[in-house]
C-alpha positions, 0 to 999 in steps of 0.5 A: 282488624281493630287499626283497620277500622280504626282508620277507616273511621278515620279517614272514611272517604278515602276509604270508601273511594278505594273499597268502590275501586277494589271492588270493581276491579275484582268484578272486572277481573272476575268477568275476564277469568270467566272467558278462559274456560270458554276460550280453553274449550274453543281451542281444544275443539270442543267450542265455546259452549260444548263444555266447562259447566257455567262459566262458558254458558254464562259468558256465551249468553251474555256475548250472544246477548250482546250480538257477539259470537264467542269466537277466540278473536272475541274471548281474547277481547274480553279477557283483555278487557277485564285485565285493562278494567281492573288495572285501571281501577287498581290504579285509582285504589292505589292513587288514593291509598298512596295519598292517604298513606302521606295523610296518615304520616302528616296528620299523625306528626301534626296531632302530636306536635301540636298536643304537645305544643298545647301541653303544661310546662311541667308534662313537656320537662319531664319528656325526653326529646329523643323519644319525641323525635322518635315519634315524629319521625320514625313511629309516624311513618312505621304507622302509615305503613301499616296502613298501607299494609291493610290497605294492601291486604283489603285488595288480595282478600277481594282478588281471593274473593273473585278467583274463589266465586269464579272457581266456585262455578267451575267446581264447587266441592274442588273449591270448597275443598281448596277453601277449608284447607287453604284457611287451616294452612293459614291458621298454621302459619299464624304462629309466624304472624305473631312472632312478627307483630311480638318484634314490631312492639319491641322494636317501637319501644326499643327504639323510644330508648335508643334514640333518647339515648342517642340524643342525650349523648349527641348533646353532651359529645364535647364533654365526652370526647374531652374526657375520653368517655365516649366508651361509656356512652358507646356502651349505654347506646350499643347495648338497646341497639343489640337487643334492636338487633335482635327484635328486629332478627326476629321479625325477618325470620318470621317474614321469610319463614312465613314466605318459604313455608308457605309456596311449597305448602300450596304447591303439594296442595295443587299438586293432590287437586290435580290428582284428585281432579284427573284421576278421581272425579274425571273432570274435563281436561279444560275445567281442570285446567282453569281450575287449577289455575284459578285456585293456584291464584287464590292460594297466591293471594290468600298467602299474600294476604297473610304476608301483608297482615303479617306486615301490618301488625308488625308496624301496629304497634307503632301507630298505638304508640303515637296515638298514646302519646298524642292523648297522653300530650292532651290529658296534660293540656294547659288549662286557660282560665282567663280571656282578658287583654293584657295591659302593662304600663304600671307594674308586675307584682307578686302578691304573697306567691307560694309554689312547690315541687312535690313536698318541697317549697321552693317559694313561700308568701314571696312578695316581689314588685317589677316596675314597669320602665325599669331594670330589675335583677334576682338573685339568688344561690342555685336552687334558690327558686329565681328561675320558678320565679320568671316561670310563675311570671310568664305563666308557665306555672301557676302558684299553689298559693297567692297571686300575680298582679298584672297593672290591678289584674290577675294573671289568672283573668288574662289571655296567657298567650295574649300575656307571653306575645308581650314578652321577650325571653332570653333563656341561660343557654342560647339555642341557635338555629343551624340556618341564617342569622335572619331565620334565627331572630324572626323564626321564620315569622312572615310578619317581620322583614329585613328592616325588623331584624336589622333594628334588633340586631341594632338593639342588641348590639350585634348589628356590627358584627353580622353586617361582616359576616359573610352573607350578613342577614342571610348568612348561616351561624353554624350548627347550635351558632357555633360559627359565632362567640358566645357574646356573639350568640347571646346578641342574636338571642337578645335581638331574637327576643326584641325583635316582636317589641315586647313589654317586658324583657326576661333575661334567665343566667343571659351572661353566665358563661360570658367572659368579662368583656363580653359581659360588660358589652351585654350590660351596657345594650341593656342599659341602653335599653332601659325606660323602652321596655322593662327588663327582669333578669335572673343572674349570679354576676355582679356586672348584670347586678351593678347596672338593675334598678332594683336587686331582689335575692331570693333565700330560703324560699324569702325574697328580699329587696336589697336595693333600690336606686333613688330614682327607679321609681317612675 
């Protein structure tokens, strides 16, 4: 019960707009059910009042009171407009709920992204993707199922509520004794509901792992293919997919257990009530009659109630799932401590910067100067620390020790998004969209038009290309670019990353896996673009080496200027 409060403080409008609208339709369907015993007696002969206790005393005052006689012509009326009520406010309770099921979904995957987006660069590292997709696809939609399924519940209890009160007139003592077994009945069968909620938690964790899984093996599929391992990932993945299997195993016996048992249950329980009825206490034929029926209907609905709560803890888990992880994303918040403007016209500077991971110092009292306007190269053995240097740089971490200098500001006293918008960055592997050329250098920015992502694709050398191919701007790269090379590929990450103007170009292993000539093509656009804007690249190649204005290597945790052009100074 605590999800169902839970998104009744969550969503309390919607809520309350579909309580108001069950209810109703449990009062219009409960005034039409009154009219059946009247209806019964009045077609056995006996009329509309000569039996059949309260509810045909009530409805034939009330139908006197309205000036009506409670003929068949009338009582039909009234049981047909009870049915059409009801349907018309079931009708607007189950508008909203499908309205607020969409809401849960979106709100839920929106939470998540943008905690996410908000997080620490350390938190995100350290997340697998799988799980995270897992979550925004899969666990969101598992969650507003659940509310569905509460939802749904809610509607049958008030049915039961109405088909109890109206039998209650008829037969208290029938209905009481028809309650108390119906609820042990449940209580039996609840063992069933627990099985189910027991798979549905760990189908929302195995699928956490089998989906990371997967995702981890799509990414590496060439490498396994050429070496004829795919068994070994087949083996890996296949073995949470059983285990899956069998979760999921469970919950479909659990559902259909529950199903099967509980009909021929609530029949043999008709059954004895009807017999005790007739033969025991000599009830009327025509309140027996509407009391079985009456009481068939709120079995029918108790059970459906237990079937939907079944259904709900099943999905459950999938809610508390994401909802940690949304606060999970939110304790690792990045913390800003800094609201300046940032202004890059002078330098970048690294002031004695120290930083660590774990017990172990990748940098230690690093001193490091970017001229603004100029070429500046890192490099460095693997594991050196250059890449923590360009993380430090555009704020991604923050140094244990020391500071960075932003023309005479710290780093730390300036807006960090405000720092990054002035920042093109090209990472070691280029990650291109499966869409169009223009899609992937604007990412969908509504700022920037045609004529922004032809003068980076000129600036980065790669207008030649993309004019012939077929669709030029708004023609497709293929999945992950693979209808391009990869100089190709690197142009449009370059062009991606100057296509906002920035101040400061990062370059991460840019031309690592390039051929020569390529390479050398790559080299020449940055040459090209030196004294626009400043250029910091990481790189093990001597061609992007050759053309820097200042070369740093980083060793043992020391950085060192190993050159310095006469002229780079501005």
């Amino acid at each position: 019960m605590r999800l169902l409060i839970t998104f009744a403080r969550t969503y309390p409008l919607h809520s309350a707009i579909v309580l108001a609208a069950l209810l109703l339709a449990g009062v219009a369907e409960g005034f039409g059910l009154t009219a059946l015993l009247p209806l019964i007696t009045t077609v056995a002969g006996g009329g509309p009042g000569g039996g059949g206790g309260g509810p045909a005393r009530l409805v034939t005052r009330v139908l006197s009171w309205a000036g009506l006689t409670p003929g068949i012509g009338v009582l039909l009326a009234v049981m047909v407009s009870g049915v059409l009520l009801k349907s018309a406010f079931m009708l607007l309770a189950n508008k909203r709920v499908g309205y607020t099921v969409a809401h849960v979904a979106t709100d839920l995957r929106l939470s998540l992204l943008r905690a996410l987006l908000g997080t620490r660069w350390e938190y995100y590292l350290g997340q697998a993707v799988g799980g995270l997709a897992n979550a925004f696809a899969t666990e969101a939609m598992r969650a507003s199922q659940a509310y569905l399924c509460g939802a749904r519940m809610v509607a049958f209890f008030i049915q039961a509520v109405v088909y109890a009160a109206v039998a209650f007139l008829v037969s208290w003592n029938a209905t009481l004794v028809a309650m108390v077994a119906g609820a042990v009945l449940l209580y039996g069968l609840n063992s069933l509901v627990r099985m189910a909620g027991r798979a549905g938690a760990r189908q929302t964790e195995l699928l956490d792992s089998v989906l990371g899984r997967l995702t981890d093996n799509l990414q590496s599929i060439k490498p396994l293919k050429a070496m004829a391992r795919e068994d070994l990932a087949d083996a890996v993945v296949e073995a949470d997919t059983r285990r899956l299997n069998r979760a999921l195993q469970k919950q479909v016996f659990s559902r259909e257990a529950l199903r099967a048992i509980q009909e021929p249950l609530f029949t043999v329980f008709l059954a004895v009530g009807l017999y005790v009825g007739l033969v025991k206490w000599s009830l009327p034929i025509g309140s027996v009659m509407l009391l079985v029926f009456l009481l068939a209907r709120l079995l029918t609905q108790l059970g459906r109630v237990q079937s939907q709560y079944q259904k709900m803890v099943t999905f459950e888990s999938a809610y508390w799932s994401l909802q940690e992880k949304i606060r999970e994303a939110e304790r690792e918040h990045e913390t800003v401590s800094g609201s300046g403007i940032p202004v890059f016209s002078r330098s970048l500077r690294l002031d004695r910067v120290s930083f660590r991971y774990g017990d172990t110092w990748v940098l230690r009292h690093v001193s490091l100067e970017f001229p603004a306007g100029l070429f500046t190269a890192i490099t460095g053995a693997s594991g050196a620390g250059k890449t923590t240097v360009i993380d430090l740089v555009m704020g991604l971490l923050q140094p244990q020790e020391g500071r960075i200098w932003i023309d005479g500001t710290r780093l730390t006293d300036l807006d960090p998004r405000a720092w990054r918008r002035m920042i093109g960055y090209v990472p070691q592997e280029t990650l291109l969209l499966h869409d169009t050329v223009m899609r992937n250098v604007a990412l969908g920015d509504p700022g920037l038009g045609e004529k922004d992502v032809e003068r980076a694709l000129r600036a980065a050398g790669a207008w030649d290309f993309v004019r012939n191919l077929p669709g030029g701007l708004h023609g497709t790269v293929g999945e992950r670019g693979g209808r391009l090379s990869g100089g190709q590929r690197q142009r449009i990450a370059i062009a991606r990353a100057l296509v906002h103007d920035p101040a400061l170009l990062i370059l991460d292993e840019a031309t690592s896996g390039l051929d020569p000539v390529s390479e050398e093509g790559i080299c020449r656009t940055l040459r090209g673009l030196r004294g626009k804007l400043t250029i910091l690249a990481i790189s093990h190649q001597p061609a992007m080496v050759g053309v820097a204005d200042r070369v740093y290597r980083i060793r043992d945790g020391q950085a060192v200027l190993e050159r310095r052009h006469p002229d780079a100074d501005p």
